[in-house]
KOLDO-226035 format. One record per residue: residue in three letters; residue number from 1; y, x, z of N, C-alpha, C, O in turn. Coordinates in Angstrom, 2 decimals, padded with zeros to 5 digits. Example, Ala and Ser with C-alpha at 12.3 -4.5 7.8 and 13.67 -1.06 7.14 Angstrom:
residues 2
@code ALA; pos 1; n_Y -005.69; n_X 013.19; n_Z 007.80; ca_Y -004.50; ca_X 012.30; ca_Z 007.80; c_Y -003.30; c_X 013.20; c_Z 007.80; o_Y -003.32; o_X 014.24; o_Z 008.46
@code SER; pos 2; n_Y -002.25; n_X 012.85; n_Z 007.08; ca_Y -001.06; ca_X 013.67; ca_Z 007.14; c_Y 000.03; c_X 012.90; c_Z 007.87; o_Y 001.14; o_X 013.41; o_Z 008.04
END
This chain:
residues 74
@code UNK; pos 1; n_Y 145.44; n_X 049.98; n_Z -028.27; ca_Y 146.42; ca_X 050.94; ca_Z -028.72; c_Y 147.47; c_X 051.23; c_Z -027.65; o_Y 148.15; o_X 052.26; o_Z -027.60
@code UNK; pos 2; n_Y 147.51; n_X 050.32; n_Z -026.88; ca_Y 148.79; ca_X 050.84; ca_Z -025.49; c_Y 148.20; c_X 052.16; c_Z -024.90; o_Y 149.08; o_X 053.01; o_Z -024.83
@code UNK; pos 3; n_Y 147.27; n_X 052.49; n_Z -024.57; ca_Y 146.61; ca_X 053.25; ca_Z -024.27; c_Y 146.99; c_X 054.90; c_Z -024.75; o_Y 146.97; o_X 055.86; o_Z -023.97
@code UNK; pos 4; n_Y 147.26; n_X 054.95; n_Z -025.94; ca_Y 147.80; ca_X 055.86; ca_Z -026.85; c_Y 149.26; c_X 056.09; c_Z -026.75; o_Y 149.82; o_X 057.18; o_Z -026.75
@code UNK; pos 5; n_Y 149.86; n_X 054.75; n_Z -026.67; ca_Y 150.84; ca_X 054.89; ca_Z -026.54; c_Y 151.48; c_X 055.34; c_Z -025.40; o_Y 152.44; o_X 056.08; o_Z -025.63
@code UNK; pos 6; n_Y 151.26; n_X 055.14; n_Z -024.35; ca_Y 152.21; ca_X 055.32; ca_Z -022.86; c_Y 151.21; c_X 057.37; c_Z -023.23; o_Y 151.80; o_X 058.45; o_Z -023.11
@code UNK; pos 7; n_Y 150.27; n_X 057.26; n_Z -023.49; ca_Y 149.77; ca_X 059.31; ca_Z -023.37; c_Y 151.06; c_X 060.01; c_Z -024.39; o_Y 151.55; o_X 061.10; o_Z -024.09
@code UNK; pos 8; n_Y 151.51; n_X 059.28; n_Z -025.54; ca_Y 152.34; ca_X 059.22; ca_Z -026.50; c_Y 153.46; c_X 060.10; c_Z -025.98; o_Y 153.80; o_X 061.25; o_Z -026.26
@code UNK; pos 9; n_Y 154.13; n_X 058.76; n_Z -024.74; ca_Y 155.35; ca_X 059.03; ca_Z -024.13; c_Y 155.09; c_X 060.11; c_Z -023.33; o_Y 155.80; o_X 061.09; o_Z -023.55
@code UNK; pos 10; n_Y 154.20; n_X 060.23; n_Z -022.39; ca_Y 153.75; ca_X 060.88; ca_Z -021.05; c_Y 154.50; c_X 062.47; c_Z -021.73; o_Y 155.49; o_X 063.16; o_Z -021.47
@code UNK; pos 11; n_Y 153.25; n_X 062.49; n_Z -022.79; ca_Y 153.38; ca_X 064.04; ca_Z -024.04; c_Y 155.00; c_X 064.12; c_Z -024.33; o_Y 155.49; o_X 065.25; o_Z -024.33
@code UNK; pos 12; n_Y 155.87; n_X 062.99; n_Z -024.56; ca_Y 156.90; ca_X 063.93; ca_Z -024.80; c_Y 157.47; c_X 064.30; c_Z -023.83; o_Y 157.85; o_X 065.47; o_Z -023.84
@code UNK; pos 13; n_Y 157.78; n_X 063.44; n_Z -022.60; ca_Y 158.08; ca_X 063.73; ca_Z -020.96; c_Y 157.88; c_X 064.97; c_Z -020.65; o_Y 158.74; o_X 065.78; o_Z -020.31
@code UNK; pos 14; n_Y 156.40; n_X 065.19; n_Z -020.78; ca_Y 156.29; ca_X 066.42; ca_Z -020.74; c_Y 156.58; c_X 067.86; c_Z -021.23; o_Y 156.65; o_X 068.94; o_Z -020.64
@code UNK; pos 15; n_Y 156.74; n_X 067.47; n_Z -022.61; ca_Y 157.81; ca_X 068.23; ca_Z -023.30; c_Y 159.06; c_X 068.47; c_Z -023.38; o_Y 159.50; o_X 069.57; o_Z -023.68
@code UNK; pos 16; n_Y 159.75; n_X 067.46; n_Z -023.12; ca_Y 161.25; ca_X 067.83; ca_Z -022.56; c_Y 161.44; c_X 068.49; c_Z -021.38; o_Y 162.46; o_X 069.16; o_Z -021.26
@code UNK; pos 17; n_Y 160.43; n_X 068.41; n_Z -020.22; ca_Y 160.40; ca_X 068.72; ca_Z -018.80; c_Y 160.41; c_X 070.34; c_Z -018.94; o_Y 160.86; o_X 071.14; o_Z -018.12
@code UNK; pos 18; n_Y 159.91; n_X 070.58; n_Z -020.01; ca_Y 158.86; ca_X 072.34; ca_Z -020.18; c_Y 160.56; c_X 072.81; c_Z -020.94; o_Y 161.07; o_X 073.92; o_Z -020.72
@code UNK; pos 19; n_Y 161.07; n_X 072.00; n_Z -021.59; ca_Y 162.44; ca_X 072.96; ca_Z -022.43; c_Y 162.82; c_X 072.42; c_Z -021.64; o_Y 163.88; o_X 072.41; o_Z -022.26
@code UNK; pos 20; n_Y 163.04; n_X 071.87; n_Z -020.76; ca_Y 164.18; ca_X 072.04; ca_Z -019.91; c_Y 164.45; c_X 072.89; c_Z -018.84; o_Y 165.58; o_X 073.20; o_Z -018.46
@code UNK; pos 21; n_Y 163.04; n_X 073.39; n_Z -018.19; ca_Y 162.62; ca_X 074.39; ca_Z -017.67; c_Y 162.52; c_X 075.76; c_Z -018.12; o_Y 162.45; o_X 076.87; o_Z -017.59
@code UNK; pos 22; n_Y 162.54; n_X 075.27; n_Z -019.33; ca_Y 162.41; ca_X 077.09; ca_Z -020.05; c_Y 163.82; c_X 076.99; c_Z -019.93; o_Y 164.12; o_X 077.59; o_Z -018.90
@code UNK; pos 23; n_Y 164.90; n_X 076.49; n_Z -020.51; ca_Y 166.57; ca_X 076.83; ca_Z -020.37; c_Y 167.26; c_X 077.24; c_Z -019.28; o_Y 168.16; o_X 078.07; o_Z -019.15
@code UNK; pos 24; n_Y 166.37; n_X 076.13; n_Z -018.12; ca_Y 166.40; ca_X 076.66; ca_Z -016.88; c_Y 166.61; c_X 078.29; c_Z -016.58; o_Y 167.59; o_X 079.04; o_Z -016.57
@code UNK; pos 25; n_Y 165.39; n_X 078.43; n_Z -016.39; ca_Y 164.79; ca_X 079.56; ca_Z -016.29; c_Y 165.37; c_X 080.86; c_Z -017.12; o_Y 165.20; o_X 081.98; o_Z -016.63
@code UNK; pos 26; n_Y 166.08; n_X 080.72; n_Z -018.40; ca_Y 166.86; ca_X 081.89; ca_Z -019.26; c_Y 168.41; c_X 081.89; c_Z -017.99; o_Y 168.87; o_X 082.89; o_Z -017.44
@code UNK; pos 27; n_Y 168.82; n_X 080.64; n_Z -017.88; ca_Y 169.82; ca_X 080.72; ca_Z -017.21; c_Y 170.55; c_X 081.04; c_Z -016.09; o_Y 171.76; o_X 081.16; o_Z -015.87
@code UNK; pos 28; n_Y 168.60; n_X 081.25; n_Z -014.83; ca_Y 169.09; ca_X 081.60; ca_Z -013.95; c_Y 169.14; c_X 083.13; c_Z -014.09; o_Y 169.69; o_X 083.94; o_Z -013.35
@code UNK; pos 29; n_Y 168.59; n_X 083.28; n_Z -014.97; ca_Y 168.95; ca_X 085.27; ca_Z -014.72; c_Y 170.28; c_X 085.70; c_Z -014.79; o_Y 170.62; o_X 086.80; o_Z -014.35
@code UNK; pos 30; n_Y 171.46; n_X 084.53; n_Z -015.56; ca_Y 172.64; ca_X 085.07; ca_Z -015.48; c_Y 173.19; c_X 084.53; c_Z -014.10; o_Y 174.40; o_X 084.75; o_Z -014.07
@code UNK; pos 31; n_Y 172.73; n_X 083.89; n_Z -012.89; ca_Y 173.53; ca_X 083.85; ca_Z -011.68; c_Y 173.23; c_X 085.25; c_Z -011.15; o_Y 172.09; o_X 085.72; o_Z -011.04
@code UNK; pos 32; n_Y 174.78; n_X 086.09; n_Z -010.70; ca_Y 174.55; ca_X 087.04; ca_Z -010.06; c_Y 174.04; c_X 087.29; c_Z -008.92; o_Y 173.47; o_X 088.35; o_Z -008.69
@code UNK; pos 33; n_Y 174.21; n_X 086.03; n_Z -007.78; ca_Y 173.97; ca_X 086.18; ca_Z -006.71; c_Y 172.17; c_X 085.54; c_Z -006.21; o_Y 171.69; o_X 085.53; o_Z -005.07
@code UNK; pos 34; n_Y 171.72; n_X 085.22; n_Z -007.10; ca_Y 170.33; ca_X 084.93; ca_Z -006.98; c_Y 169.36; c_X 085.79; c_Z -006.63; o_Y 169.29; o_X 086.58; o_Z -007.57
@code UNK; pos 35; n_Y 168.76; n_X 086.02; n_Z -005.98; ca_Y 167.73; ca_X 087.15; ca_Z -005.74; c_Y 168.13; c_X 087.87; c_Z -005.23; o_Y 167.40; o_X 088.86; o_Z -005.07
@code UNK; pos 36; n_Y 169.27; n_X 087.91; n_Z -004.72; ca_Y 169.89; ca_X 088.84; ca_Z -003.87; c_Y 170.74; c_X 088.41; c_Z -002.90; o_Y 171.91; o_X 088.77; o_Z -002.88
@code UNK; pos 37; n_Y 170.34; n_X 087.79; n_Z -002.23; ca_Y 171.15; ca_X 086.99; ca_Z -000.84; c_Y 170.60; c_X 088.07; c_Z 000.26; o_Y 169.81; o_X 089.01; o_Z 000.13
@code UNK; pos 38; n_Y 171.34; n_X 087.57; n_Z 001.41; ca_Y 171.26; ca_X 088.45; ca_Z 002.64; c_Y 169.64; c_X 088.16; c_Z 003.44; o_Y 169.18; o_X 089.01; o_Z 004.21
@code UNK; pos 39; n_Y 169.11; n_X 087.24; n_Z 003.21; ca_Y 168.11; ca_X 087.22; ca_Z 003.42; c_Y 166.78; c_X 087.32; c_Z 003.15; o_Y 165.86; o_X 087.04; o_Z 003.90
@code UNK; pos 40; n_Y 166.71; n_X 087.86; n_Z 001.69; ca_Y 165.73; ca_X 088.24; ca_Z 000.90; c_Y 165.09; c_X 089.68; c_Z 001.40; o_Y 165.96; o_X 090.54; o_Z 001.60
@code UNK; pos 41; n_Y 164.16; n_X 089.97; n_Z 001.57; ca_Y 163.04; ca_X 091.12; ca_Z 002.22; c_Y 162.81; c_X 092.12; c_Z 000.99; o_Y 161.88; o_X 091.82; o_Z 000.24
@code UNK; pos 42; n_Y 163.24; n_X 092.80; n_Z 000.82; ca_Y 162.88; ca_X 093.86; ca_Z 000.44; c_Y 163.11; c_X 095.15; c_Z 000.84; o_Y 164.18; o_X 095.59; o_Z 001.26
@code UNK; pos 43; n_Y 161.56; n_X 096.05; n_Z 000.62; ca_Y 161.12; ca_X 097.45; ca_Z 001.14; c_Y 160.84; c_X 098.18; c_Z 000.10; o_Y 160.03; o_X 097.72; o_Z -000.71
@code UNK; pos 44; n_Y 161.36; n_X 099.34; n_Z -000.10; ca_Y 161.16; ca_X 100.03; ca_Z -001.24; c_Y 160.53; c_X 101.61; c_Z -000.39; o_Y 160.97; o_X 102.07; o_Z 000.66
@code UNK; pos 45; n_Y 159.59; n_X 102.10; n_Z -001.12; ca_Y 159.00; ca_X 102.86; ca_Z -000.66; c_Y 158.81; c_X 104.31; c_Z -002.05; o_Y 159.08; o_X 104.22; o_Z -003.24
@code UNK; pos 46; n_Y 158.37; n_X 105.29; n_Z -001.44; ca_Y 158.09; ca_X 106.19; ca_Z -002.81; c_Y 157.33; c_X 105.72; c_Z -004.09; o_Y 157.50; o_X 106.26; o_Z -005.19
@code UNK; pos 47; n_Y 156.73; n_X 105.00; n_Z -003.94; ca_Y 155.64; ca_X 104.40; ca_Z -004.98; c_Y 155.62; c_X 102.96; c_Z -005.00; o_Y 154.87; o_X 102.37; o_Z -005.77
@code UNK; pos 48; n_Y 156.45; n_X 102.30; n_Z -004.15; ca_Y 155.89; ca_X 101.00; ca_Z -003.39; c_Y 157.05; c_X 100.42; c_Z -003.60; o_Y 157.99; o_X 101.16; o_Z -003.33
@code UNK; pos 49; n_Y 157.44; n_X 099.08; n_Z -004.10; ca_Y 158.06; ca_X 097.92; ca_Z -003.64; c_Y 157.60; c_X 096.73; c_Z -003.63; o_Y 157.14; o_X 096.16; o_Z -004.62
@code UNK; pos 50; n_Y 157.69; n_X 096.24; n_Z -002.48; ca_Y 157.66; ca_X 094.91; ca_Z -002.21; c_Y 159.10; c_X 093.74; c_Z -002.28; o_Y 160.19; o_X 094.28; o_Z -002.06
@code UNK; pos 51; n_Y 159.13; n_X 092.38; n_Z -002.54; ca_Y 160.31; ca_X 092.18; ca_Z -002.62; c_Y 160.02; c_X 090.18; c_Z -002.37; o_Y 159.46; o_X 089.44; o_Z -003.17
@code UNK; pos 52; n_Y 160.45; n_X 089.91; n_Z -001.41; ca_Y 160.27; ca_X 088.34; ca_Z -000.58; c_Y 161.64; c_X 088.19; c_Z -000.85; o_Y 162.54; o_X 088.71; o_Z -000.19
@code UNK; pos 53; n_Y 161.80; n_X 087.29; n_Z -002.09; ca_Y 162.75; ca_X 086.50; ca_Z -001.53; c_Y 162.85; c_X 085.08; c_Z -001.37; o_Y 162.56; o_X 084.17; o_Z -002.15
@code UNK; pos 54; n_Y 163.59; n_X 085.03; n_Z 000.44; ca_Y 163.01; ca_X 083.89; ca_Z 001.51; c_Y 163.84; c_X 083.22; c_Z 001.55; o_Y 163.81; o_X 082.00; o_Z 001.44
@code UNK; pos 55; n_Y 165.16; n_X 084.21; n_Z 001.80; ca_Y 166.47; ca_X 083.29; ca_Z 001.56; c_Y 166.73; c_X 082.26; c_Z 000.12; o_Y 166.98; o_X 081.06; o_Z 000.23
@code UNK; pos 56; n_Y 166.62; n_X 082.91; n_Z -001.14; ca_Y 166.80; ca_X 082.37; ca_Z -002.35; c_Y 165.32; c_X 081.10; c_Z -002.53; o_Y 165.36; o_X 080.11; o_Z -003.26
@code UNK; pos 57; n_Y 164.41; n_X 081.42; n_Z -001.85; ca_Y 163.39; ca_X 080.17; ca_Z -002.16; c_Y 163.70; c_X 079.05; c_Z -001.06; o_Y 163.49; o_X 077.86; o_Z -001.30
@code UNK; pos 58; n_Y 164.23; n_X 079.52; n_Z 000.18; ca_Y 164.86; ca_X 078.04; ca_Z 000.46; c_Y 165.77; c_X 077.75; c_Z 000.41; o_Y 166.02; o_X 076.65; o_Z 000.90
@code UNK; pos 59; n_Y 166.92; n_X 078.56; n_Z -000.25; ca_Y 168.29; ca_X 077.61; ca_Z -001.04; c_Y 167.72; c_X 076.54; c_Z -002.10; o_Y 168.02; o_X 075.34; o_Z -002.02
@code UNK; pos 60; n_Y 167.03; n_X 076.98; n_Z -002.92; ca_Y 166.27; ca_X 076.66; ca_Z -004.12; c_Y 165.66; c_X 074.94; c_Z -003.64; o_Y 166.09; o_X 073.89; o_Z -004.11
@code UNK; pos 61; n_Y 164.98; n_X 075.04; n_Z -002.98; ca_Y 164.02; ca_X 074.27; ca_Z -001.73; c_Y 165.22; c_X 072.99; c_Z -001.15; o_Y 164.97; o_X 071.80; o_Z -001.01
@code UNK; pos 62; n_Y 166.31; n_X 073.58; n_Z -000.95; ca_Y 167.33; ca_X 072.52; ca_Z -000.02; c_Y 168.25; c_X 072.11; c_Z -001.72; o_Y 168.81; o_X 071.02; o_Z -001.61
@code UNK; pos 63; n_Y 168.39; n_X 072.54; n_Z -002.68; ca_Y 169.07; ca_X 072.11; ca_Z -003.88; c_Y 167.81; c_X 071.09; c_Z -004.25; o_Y 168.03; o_X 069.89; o_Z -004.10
@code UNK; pos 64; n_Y 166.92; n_X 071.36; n_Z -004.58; ca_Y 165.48; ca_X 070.39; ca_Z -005.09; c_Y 165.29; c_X 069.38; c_Z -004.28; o_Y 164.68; o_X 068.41; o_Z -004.75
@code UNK; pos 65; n_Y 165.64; n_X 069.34; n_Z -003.22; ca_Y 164.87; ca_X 068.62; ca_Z -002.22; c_Y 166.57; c_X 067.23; c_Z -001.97; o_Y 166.48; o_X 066.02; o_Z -001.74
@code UNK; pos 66; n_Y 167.68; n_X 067.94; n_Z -002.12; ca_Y 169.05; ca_X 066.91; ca_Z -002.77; c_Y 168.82; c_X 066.45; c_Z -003.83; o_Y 169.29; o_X 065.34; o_Z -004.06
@code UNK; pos 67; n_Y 168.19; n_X 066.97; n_Z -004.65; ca_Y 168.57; ca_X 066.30; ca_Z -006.14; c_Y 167.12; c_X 065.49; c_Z -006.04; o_Y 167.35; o_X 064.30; o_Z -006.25
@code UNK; pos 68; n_Y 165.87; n_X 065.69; n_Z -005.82; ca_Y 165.16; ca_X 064.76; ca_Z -006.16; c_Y 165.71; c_X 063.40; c_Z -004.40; o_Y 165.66; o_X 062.18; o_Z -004.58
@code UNK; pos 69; n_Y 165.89; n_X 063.65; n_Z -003.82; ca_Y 165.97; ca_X 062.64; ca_Z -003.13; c_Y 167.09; c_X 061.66; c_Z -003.68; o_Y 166.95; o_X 060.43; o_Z -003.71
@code UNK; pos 70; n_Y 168.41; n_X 062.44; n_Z -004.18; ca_Y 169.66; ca_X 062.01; ca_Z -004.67; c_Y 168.98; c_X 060.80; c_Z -006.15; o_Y 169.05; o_X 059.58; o_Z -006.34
@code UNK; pos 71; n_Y 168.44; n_X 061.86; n_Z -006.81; ca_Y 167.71; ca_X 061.12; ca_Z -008.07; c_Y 166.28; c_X 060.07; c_Z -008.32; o_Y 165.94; o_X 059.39; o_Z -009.28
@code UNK; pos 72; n_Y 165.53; n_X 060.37; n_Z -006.64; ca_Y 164.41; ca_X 059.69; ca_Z -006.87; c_Y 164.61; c_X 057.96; c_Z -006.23; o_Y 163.80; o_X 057.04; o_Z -006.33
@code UNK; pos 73; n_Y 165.82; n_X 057.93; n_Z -005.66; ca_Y 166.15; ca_X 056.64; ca_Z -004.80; c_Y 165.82; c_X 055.39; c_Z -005.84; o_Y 166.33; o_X 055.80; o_Z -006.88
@code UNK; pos 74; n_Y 165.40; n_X 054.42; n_Z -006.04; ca_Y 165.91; ca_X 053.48; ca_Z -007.00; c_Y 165.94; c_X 052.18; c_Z -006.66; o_Y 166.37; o_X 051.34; o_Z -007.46
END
């Protein structure tokens, strides 16, 4: 029965991880300055946009990369 149990826990881990990510995710649409930093690539064309953003995925990248190092130490 341990067996069941630790998949038990794993399942809710995983479930808190997913709402916490979904809240995430509602929340960043209200930062104004997200997706729109000075270094994000976008080309807009008559029919066409493309849109890289390079700057905001490695802010993103250097915040993740503090907090899991900050949080993964033990």
């Amino acid at each position: 029965m341990g067996g069941f149990e630790s998949l038990g826990r794993m399942l809710l881990l995983l479930g808190v991880i997913l709402v916490l990510l979904g809240g995430l995710l509602l929340l960043v649409g209200k930062v104004p300055f997200l997706g729109r930093l000075p270094g994000d690539i976008v080309i807009e064309r008559k029919n066409f946009t493309f849109y890289f953003p390079l700057a905001t995925s490695i802010l993103i990248s250097i915040v993740l990369t503090l907090l899991f190092s900050f949080f993964g130490r033990r």
